[in-house]
N, C-alpha and C positions, 0 to 999 in steps of 0.2 A: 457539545459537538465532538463527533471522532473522529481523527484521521489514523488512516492505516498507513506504516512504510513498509518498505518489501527491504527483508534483510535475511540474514543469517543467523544474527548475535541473537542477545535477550536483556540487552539495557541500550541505554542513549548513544554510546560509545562504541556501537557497533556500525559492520559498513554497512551501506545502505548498495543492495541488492538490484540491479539495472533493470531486470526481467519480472515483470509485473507475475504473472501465471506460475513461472516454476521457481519461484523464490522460496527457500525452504522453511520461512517463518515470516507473518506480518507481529508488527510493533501496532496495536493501536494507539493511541494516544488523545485521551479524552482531554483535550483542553478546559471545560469547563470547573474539573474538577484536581488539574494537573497530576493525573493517573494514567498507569499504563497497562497493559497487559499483552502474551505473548500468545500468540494464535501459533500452531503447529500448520505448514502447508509441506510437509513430507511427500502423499501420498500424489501431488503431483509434479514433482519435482523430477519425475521419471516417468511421468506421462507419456503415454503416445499421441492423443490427442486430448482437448475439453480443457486444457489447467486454469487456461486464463478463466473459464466458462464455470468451472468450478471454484476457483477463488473469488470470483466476482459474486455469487453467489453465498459464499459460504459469510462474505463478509458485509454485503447487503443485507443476511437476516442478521448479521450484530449489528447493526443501526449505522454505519460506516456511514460518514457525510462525504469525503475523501481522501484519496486516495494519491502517494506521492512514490514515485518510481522512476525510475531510467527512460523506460516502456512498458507500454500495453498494448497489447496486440487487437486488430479491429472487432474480433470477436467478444473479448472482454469486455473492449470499450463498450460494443451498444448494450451489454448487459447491464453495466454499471451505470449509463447514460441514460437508459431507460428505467433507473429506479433511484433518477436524480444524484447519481453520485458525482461528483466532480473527480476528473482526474489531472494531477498534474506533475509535470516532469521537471526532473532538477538533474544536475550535474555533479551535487554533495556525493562527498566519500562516503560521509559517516549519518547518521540519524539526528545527532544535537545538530550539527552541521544543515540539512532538510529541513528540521523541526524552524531550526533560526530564518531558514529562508521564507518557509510558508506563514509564519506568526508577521515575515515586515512586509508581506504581500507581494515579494520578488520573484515570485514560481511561474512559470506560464502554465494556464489549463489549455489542457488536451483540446 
């Protein structure tokens, strides 16, 4: 299973990013295999409009189950909701911090 965070950084230890769309980097994070990998979301990070529409998609075709952020705006949401993604919102600084909340089941979904 993979969940994506929305951030900045490019390890655990990084903050975890409020804004689901224009966040400059997703963290996946394959739990099954305790692996990660860093997705580049640059090119909407200066959007004028689509970012959430475009990240929600970029990260539905890498198999994302879900997805943990600040926010998601309702445009992202039904993309990502409509291709079974779960999204859900935490109030963590950091990534380890998100990661530990979603693993004890304390997150609320969207």
């Amino acid at each position: 299973m993979k969940v994506a965070f929305t951030t900045s950084g490019n390890d655990l230890n990084a903050p975890l990013v409020s804004q689901f769309g224009r966040a400059p980097k997703f963290l996946v994070y394959n739990l099954d295999e305790d692996t990660f990998e860093i997705l580049d979301n640059q090119k909407n990070v200066n959007a004028a409009r689509g970012a959430g529409i475009d990240a929600a998609s970029t990260l539905t075709q890498r198999g994302v189950n879900g997805i943990v952020t600040g926010y998601c705006g309702p445009n992202a949401y039904r993309v990502l909701s409509a291709a079974g993604v779960k999204v859900y919102y935490t109030y963590a600084t950091t990534l380890a911090g998100a990661l530990k909340h979603y693993r004890s089941g304390k997150l609320s979904e969207a």
